[in-house]
Structures are given as C-alpha cells and as structure tokens.
N, C-alpha and C positions, 0 to 999 in steps of 0.2 A: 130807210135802209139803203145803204153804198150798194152800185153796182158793182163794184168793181169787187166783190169780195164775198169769195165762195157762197158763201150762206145765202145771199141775195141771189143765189141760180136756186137753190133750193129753197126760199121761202122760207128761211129760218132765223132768226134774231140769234146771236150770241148770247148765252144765257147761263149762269149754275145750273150744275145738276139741281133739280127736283127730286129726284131720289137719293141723297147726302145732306146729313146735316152740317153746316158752315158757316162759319164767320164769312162775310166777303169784306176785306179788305179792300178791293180795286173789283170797278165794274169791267166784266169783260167786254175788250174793244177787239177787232179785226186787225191788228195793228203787231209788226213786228217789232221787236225788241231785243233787249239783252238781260242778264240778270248778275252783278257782281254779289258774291256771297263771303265776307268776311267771318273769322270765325278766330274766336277767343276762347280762352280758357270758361271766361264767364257768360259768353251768351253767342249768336250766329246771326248778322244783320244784311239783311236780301235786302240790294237797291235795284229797284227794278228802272230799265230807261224803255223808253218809245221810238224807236229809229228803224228806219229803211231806206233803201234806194227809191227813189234818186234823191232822198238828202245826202248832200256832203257829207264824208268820211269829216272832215275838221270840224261838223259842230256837235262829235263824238266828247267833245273837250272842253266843252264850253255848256251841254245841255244838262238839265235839273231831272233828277228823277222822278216819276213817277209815281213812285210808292217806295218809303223805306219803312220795311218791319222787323222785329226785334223778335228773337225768340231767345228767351233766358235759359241757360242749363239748367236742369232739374237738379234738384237736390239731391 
C-alpha cells in the first residue's frame, strides 16, 4: 500500500463496496482522473483517463484511457 494516499493513514485498501452487488469494470486505484461521457442517440460511452499533477497538462493529448465502457440505450 502507497503512502502517500489517504487510505494508507487509515489501514485501508481501496476496495468495492461489499455490501452492492457489481460488475467491476476497473480495479479501484488511488489515482486521479477524468471521465469524458459521449452520448448518442444509441448508446453513452465513459472513457475514463488516469492523470494528475505533476504530470504535464500536454500528455492530457497524447494519453490512452483507462477504461472505455459502453452502455446501450434501453429499448
């Protein structure tokens, strides 16, 4: 466990709830981000990125996401 991130003063791993039942998609990390959310007529696609200071603003432009997930409009 990182020191440098809240949970690590408290003894606590980043984790799912245990009490919700859920797909996980993306293990939870400590780690800031962004989340662009496109959104169609036919479905709504969450790219999620991994950035913070002190990364450079310019490899805002250049870096891969994450995680992209796809939620279909309901019939």
């Amino acid at each position: 466990m990182r020191r440098s991130h809240p949970s690590a003063f408290r003894s606590v791993e980043s984790k799912s709830s245990q009490l919700v039942g859920m797909e996980e998609a993306l293990t939870p990390t400590e780690k800031n981000g962004f989340c662009i959310i496109d959104v169609t007529p036919d479905k709504m696609t969450f790219t999620q990125f991994m950035w913070r200071p002190p990364q450079p603003v310019q490899e805002i432009d250049t870096m891969r996401p994450a995680l992209v997930y796809e939620v279909p409009r309901r019939a």
